[in-house]
N, C-alpha and C positions, 0 to 999 in steps of 0.2 A: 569587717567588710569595709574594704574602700569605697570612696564615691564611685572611681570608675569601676569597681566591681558591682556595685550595686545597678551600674548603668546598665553593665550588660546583661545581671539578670534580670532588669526590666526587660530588656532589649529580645532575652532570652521567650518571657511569658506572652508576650507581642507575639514573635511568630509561632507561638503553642497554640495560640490564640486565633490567628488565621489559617492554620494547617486544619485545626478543630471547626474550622467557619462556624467558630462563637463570633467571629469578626471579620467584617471583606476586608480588604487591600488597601494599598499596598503597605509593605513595612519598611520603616522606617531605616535609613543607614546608621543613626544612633540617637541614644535618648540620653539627653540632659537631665541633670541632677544634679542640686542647689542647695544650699540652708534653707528654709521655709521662709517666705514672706511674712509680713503681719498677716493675724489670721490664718497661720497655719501650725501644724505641730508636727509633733517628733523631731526624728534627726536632719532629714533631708526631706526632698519633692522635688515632684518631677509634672511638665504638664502636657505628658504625651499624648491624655487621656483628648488636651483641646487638639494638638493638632490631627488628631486620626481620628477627631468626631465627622470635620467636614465630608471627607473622600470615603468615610464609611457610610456617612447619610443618618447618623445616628446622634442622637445628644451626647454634650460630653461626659456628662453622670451618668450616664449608660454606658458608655464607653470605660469609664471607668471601673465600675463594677465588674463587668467582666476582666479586666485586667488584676483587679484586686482577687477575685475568686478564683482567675486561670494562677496568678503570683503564691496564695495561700496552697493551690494544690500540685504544683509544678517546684516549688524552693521551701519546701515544709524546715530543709535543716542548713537556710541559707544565712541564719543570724537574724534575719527581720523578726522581731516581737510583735507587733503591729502596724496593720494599713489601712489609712484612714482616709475619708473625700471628704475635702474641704470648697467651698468655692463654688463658683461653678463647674469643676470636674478636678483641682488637682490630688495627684496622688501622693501623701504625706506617709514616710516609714518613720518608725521606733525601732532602732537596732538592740536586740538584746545585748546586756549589759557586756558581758564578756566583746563580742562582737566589735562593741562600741569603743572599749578599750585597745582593741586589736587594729580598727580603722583610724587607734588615734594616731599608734604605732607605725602603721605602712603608711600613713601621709609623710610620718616624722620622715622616714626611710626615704619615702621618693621624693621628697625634698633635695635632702639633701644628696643624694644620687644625681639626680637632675641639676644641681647648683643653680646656676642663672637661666639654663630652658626650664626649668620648673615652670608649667602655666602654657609654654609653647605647644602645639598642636596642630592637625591639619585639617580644619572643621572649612575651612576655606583653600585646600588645595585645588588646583585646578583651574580658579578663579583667577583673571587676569583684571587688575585695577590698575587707571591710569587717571591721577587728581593736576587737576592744571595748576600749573606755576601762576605766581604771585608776588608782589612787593611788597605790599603793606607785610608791617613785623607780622603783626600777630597771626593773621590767616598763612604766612610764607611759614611761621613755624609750626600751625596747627596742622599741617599737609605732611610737610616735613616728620613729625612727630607721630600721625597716620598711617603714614607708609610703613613706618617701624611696625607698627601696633599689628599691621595686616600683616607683615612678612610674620610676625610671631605668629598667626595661625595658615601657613604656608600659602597663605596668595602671594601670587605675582605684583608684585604693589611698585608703584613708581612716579615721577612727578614729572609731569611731559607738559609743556608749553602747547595750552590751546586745546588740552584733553575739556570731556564735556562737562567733569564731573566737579565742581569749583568749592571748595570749601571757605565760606563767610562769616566767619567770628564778629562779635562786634569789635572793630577796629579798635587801635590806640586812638588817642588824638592826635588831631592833622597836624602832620608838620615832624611827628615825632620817629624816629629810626630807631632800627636796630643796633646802631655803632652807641648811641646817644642811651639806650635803656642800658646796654654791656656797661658803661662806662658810669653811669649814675648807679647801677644796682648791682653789676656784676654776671657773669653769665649766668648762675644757678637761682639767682632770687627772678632774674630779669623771666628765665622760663618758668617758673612757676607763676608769673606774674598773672602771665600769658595762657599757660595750659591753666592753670585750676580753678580757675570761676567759669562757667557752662560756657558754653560756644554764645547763648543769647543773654550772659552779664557780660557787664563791663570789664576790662582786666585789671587786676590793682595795679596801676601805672601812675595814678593818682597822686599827689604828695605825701597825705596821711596814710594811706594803704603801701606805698610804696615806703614810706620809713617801718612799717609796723612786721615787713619781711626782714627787715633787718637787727630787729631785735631779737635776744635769744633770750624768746621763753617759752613754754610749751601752747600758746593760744596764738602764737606763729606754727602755722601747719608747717612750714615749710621747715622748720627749726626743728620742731617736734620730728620729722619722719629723720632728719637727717643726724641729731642728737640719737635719736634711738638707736639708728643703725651703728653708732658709733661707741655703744654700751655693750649690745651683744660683740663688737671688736673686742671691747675692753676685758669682757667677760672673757674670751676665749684666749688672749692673753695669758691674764690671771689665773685662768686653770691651766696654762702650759708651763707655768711657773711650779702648780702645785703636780704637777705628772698627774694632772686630772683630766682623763679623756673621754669627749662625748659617747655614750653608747645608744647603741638599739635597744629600744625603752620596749621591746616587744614583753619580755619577761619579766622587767621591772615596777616596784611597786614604790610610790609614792613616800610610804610608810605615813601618808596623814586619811583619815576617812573624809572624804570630798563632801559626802552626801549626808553627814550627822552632824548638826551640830549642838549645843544648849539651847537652841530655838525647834530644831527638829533642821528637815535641809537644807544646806547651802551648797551654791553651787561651785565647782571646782576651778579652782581662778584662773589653771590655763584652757578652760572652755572657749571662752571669749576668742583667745587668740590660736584656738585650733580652728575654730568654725571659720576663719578671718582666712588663716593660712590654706584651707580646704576647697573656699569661693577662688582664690587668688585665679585658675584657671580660667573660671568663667566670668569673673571680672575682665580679665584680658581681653576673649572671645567678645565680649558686649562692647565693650572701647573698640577694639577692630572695627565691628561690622557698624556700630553707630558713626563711626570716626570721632571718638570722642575720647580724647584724651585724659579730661577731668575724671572723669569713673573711677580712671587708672589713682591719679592725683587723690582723691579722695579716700579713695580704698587702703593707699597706703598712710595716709592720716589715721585713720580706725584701725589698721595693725600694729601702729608704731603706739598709739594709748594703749591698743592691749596689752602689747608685750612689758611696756612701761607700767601697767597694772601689774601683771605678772610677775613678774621681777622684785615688785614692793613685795608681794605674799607669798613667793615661792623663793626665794633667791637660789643660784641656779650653784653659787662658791659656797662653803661650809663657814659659819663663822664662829666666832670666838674658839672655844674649845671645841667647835663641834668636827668632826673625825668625815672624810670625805667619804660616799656612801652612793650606792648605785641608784638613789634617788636623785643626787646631785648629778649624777650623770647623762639619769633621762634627759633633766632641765636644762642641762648646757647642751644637749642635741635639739632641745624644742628650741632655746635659743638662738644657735647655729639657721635652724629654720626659718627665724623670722629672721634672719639677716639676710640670709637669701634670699628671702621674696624680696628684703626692702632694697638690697642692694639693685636686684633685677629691676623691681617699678622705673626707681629713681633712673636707673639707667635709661631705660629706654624714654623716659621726660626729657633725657639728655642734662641729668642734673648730678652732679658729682658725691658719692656715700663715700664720707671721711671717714677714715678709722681711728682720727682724734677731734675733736669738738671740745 
């Protein structure tokens, strides 16, 4: 079960649930589903239980419960193993094991199907945004950068002189331009300067912050996301040399036990950077509507270390004697994956994914 499968059978027990007036009105056009916060468990959550407490008049752990018990008897053979209320009302699945396997499978799939809209959507169609023009660098590229973010979830988004809507980063310092950062740092360091410290830190324009993007090593995010994208290149290369081609991991098996180990279990090292690849949507969706382009910035910092974790424990090429194998194949498709996303993020920061580094 995919996440957006899982959506709709929430989305499904919702309206079982008001047809049954175990619940008033109204239902929702769709339900969000996420990794868990801290504080929560299983595979995903969802916190439709808060938004349909107010307009039902009901608390949200009531709200919930019903949704867990209409869920339990409406998708008996939907893969969910457990539903659990954590919080003040959210609703937390454990997808049965098989299931879980299968949902790691269809992300891999609509990944890369999707290529670079992978994440796009239309949670915001209809919506017409208009972010007022600007001089100063940093707000002129945090708008700029916005508007992309929102067209990814189909709004009308655009940058109109005098619109009401003004987006305020904290500034460079005075005196300083856009021609003047391009030229000291380069266009790709100069936007990440910019977008990835929050709209209310200061941007590394700084001397020491501003040299520290230009060093290449993995505690430079900006080096990190874009070395990484530049490995899964390398990767797919190297297997085009070995006539080693990614496949659909739907049937394939690792051949390592993820969950046993001489301690008892560990956890499967490309967990990390499925859960990563899975949010990437609703990463996007929260940058859109916050206008916040760091979210984006960040998020791909925390895929480009997973996949770089993953890569050390799974490598994705056969090595020494070892004989190429439909394990290696999943892994150069989960690969393939995380390029995709990183190549998409970076894109839309308007910051350039090498394919050598």
């Amino acid at each position: 079960m995919t996440p957006a499968e899982l959506s709709r059978t929430v989305l499904h027990a919702v309206c079982r649930a008001v047809e049954d007036d175990a619940l008033p009105g109204p239902v929702p056009e769709r339900v969000a589903v996420e990794r868990p916060r801290p504080g929560g468990r299983g595979d995903y959550a969802t916190n439709v239980a808060l938004r349909l407490a107010g307009p039902a008049g009901r608390p949200p752990r009531e709200v919930a419960e019903i949704l867990r018990t209409t869920l339990l008897r409406t998708a008996p053979g939907a893969g969910i193993a457990h539903v659990e209320i954590t919080g003040p009302g959210f609703l937390n699945f454990t997808l049965a094991a098989g299931h879980r396997a299968g949902a790691h499978a269809g992300l891999v799939r609509t990944i890369r199907r999707a290529g670079a809209r992978y994440g796009h959507g239309d949670a915001l169609a209809g919506t017409t945004v208009a972010l007022a023009a600007t001089e100063e660098p940093r707000a002129a590229l945090w708008t700029r950068t916005a508007v992309r973010l929102l067209r990814t979830q189909g709004a009308d988004a655009a940058v109109v002189p005098g619109a009401a809507e003004a987006l305020r980063p904290v500034p460079v310092a005075a005196g300083t331009t856009t021609e003047e950062l391009y030229a000291r740092l380069g266009p790709d360091a100069a936007h990440w300067a910019l977008l990835r410290p929050a709209a209310h830190d200061r941007p590394y324009t700084g001397p020491e912050a501003a040299r520290a993007l230009l060093v290449q090593r993995e505690s430079n995010g900006l080096f990190l996301v874009r070395y990484a994208y530049a490995r899964t290149r390398a990767t797919a290369r190297a297997a085009a040399q070995l006539a080693l081609i990614p496949a659909d991991p739907a049937n394939e098996h690792d051949g390592h036990n993820e969950h046993e180990g001489h301690g008892g279990p560990v956890e499967d090292p490309a967990a990390p950077l499925l859960a990563l690849l899975g949010d990437h949507p609703a990463v996007l969706a929260a940058a859109a509507r916050l206008r916040a382009p760091d979210r984006l910035a960040r998020h791909l910092e925390h895929t480009a270390d997973a996949f770089l974790r993953f890569q050390g424990a799974r490598h994705p090429l056969p090595l020494g004697d070892e004989k190429p194998s439909a394990a290696h194949r999943s892994r150069l498709a989960l690969a393939e994956a995380a390029g995709t996303v990183l190549a998409g993020g970076l894109s839309l920061l308007g910051v350039d994914a090498p394919e050598h580094l």
